[in-house]
C-alpha positions in Angstrom: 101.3 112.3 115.5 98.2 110.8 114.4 96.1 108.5 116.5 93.2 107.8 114.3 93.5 104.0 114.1 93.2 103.8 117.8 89.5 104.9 117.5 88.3 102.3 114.8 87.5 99.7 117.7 86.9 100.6 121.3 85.5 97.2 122.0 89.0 96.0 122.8 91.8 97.3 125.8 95.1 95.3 125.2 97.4 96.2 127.4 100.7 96.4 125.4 104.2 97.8 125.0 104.2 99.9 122.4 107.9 100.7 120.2 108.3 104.2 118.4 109.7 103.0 114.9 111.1 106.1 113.2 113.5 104.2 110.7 110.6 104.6 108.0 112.9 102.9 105.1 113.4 100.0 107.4 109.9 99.9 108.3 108.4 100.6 104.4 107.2 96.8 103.9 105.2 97.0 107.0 103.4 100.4 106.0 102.8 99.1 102.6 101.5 95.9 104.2 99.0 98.8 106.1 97.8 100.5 103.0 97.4 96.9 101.4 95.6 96.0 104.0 92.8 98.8 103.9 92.7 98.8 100.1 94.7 102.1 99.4 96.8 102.6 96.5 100.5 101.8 97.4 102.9 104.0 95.4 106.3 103.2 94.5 109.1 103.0 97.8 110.8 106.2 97.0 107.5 108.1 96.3 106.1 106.4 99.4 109.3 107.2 101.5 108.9 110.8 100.7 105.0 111.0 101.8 105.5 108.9 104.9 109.2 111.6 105.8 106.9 114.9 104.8 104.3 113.7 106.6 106.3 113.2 109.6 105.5 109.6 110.0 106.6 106.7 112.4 105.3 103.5 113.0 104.5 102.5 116.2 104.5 98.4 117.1 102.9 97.1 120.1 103.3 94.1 121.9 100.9 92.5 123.9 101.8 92.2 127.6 99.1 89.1 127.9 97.7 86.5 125.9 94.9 86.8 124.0 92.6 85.2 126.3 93.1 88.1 128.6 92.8 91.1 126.8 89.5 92.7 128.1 86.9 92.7 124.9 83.2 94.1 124.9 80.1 92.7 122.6 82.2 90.6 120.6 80.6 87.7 120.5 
């Protein structure tokens, strides 16, 4: 699996529980939602569903365990 989004910030430890998604068609809107996000083209869903299935892909969705106000942040002012 790949764990590159987990390095973007390392100013902020959440703890979480965190679901394995592997129903990729069910979950499609939500990765497109991702690529939107970060301003990468979005292909069509069966084009998409076959990168995200050859590419071995899952989602994985994490839910805080604590409010915000108690998540442990550094040098964000």
């Amino acid at each position: 699996m790949k764990y590159a989004i987990f390095r973007r910030d390392s100013r902020v430890l959440v703890p979480a529980t965190v679901e394995t998604r592997e129903d990729i068609a069910a979950e499609l809107p939500r990765f497109r939602a991702i690529r939107e996000k970060y301003g990468m083209t979005v292909p069509g869903d069966e084009e998409h569903l076959r990168a995200l299935a050859a590419e071995g892909r899952v989602l994985l969705a994490f839910t805080p365990d604590q409010p915000l106000a108690d998540w442990t942040c550094w040098g964000l002012d």
